[in-house]
C-alpha positions in Angstrom: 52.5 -44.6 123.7 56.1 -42.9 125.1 56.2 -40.8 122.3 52.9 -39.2 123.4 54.1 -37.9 127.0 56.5 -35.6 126.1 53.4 -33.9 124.3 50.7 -34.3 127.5 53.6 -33.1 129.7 53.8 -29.6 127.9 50.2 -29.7 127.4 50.1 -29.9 131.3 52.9 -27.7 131.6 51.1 -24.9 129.6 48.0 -25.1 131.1 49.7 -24.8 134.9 51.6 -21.5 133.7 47.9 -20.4 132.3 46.5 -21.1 135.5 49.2 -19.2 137.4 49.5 -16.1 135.2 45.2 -16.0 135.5 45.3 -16.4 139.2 48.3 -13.5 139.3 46.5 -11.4 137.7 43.3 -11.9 139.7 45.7 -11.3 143.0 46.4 -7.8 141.4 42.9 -6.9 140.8 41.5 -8.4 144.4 44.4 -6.9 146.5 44.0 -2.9 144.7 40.5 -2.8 145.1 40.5 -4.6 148.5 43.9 -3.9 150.3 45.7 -6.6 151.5 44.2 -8.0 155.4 40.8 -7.6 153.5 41.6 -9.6 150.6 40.6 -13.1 150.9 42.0 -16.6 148.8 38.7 -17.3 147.9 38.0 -13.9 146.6 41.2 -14.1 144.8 39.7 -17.7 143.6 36.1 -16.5 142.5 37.7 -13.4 140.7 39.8 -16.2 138.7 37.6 -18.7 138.2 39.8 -21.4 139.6 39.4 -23.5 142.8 41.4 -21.9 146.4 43.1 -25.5 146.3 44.5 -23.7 143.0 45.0 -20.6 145.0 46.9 -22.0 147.3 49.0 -24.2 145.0 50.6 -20.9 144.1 51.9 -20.0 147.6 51.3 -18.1 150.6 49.2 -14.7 150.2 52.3 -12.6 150.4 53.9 -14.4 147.9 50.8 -13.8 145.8 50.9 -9.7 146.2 54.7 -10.2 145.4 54.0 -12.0 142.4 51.5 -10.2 141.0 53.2 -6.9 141.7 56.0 -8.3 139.2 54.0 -9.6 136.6 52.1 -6.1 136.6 55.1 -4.2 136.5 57.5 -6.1 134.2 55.1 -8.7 132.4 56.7 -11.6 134.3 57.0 -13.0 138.3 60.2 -13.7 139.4 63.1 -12.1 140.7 64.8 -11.8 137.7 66.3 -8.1 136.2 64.2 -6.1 134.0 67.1 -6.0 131.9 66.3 -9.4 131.1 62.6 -9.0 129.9 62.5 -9.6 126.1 60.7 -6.3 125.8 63.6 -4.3 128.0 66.2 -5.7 126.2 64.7 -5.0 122.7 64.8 -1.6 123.9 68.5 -1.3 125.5 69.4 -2.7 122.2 68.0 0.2 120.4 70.6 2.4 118.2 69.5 6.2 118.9 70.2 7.0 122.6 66.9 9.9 122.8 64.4 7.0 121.5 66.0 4.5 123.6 65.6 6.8 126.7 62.2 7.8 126.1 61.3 4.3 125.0 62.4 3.8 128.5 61.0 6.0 130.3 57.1 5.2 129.0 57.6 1.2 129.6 57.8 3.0 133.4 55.4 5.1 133.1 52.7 2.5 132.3 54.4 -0.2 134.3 53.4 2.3 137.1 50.0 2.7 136.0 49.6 -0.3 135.8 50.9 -1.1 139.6 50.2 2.3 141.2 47.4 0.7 143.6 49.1 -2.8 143.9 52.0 -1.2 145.2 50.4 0.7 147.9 49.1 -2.0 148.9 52.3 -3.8 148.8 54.2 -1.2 150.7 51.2 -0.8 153.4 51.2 -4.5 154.1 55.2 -5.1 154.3 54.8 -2.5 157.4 52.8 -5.2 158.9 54.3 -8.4 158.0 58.0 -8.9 158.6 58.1 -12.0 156.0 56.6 -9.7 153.4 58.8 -6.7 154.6 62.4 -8.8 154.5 61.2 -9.9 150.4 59.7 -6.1 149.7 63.2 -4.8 150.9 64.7 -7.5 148.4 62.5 -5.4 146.0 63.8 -2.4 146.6 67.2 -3.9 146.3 66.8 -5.1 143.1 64.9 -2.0 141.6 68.0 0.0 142.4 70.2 -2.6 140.3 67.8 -2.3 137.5 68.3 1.7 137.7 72.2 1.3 137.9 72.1 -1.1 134.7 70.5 2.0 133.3 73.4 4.4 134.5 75.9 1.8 133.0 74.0 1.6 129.8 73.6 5.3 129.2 77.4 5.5 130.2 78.4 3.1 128.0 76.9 4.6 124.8 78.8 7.3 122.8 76.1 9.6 121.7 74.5 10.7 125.2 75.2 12.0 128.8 76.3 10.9 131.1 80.0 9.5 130.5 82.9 9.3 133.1 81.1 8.9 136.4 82.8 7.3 139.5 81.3 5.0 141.6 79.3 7.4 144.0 78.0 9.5 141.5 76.8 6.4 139.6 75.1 5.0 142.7 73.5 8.8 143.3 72.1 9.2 139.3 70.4 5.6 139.8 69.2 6.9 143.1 67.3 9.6 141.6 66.4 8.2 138.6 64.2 5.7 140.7 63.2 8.3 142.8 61.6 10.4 139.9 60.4 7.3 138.2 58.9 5.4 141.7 55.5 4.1 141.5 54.9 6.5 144.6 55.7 9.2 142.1 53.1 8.4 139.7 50.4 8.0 142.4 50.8 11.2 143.9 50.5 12.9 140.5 48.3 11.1 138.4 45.9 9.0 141.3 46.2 12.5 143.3 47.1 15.4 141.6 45.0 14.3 138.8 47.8 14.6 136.2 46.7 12.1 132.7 48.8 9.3 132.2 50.2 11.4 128.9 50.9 14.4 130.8 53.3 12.2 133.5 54.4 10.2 130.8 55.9 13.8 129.1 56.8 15.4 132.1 58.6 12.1 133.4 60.9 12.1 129.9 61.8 15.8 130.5 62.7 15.4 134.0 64.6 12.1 133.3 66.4 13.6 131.0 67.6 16.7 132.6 69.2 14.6 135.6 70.7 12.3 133.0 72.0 15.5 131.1 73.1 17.1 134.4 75.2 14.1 135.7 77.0 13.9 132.2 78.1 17.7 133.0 80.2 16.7 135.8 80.9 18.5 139.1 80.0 22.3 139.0 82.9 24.3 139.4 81.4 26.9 141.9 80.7 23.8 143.8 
């Protein structure tokens, strides 16, 4: 009879993580069609097929848009580094520094259109809410970090720019590099400009590159 709870437990245990992920993803679809004041628990509920006592198991509703920003983006909620995703790393680890650049750079690109209208939304409501703003600036923060792991791992390997930065110009390269590769970015060109998701995906490598290329050159000397 003892020998058969360690069994139920995961049973229960993987059920619970199904339910989350399934009511996550719900979240995502409920708050970029509807925004997030006109998105309800029980829409969220009906959309996943689960109860709102289930709903609400999984937190308050701006931890919900939180979550299920970071499951779109990365494949997992938490506040864990990108760097630490299975799929991330498998890339970082990757021999050739082009292919592990533009492997890279289109894991963002359909991370963000994947999240472009979730995180509008997020952004709009962390305006309004100052619980949801002090966690969405904790986003930000760790988004930089993620791009200045990037700097350090391009700087570290032998066969690519950029090599030799100090500190600042470090902290500028990841800067830009989120800049360029922001889900705001994507939106403007793709959900706006009507670029395809193949055409920002090639023009993001090309720009990515260049900065990556131009911070390896170092200071210009008419500067």
């Amino acid at each position: 009879m003892d020998s058969k709870r360690p069994y139920r437990s995961t049973l229960r245990e993987e059920h619970a993580q199904q339910t989350r992920r399934r009511i996550l993803e719900s979240s995502a679809e409920v708050f970029s069609e509807r925004g997030y004041a006109n998105a309800s628990l029980a829409d969220i509920a009906r959309n996943a097929g689960v109860s709102v006592e289930s709903v609400k198991a999984q937190g308050p509703k701006r931890a919900l848009l939180l979550s299920a920003f970071e499951l779109a983006f990365g494949g997992e909620a938490g506040e864990s580094s990108l760097a630490e995703r299975p799929e991330v790393a498998a890339i970082a680890a990757l021999d050739d520094h082009e292919r592990m650049l533009a492997e890279i750079v289109r894991f963002v690109a359909s991370a963000n259109a994947r999240t472009s209208s979730l995180w509008a939304t997020l952004t709009a409501a962390a305006r309004g809410d100052a619980q949801l703003q002090e966690t969405f600036t904790g986003l930000l923060s760790r988004r930089h970090a993620d791009y200045r792991a990037l700097v350090d791992l391009l700087a570290s390997r032998t066969d690519g720019a950029p090599a030799n930065l100090d500190e600042a110009s470090s902290g500028e390269l990841a800067d830009a590099l989120s800049f360029v590769m922001s889900p705001e970015g994507y939106r403007q060109l793709v959900d706006e400009s009507g670029w395809s998701l193949e055409h920002y995906a090639d023009w993001l490598l090309v720009t990515v590159r260049g900065i990556v290329a131009r911070a390896g050159e170092g200071p210009s000397d008419s500067a």
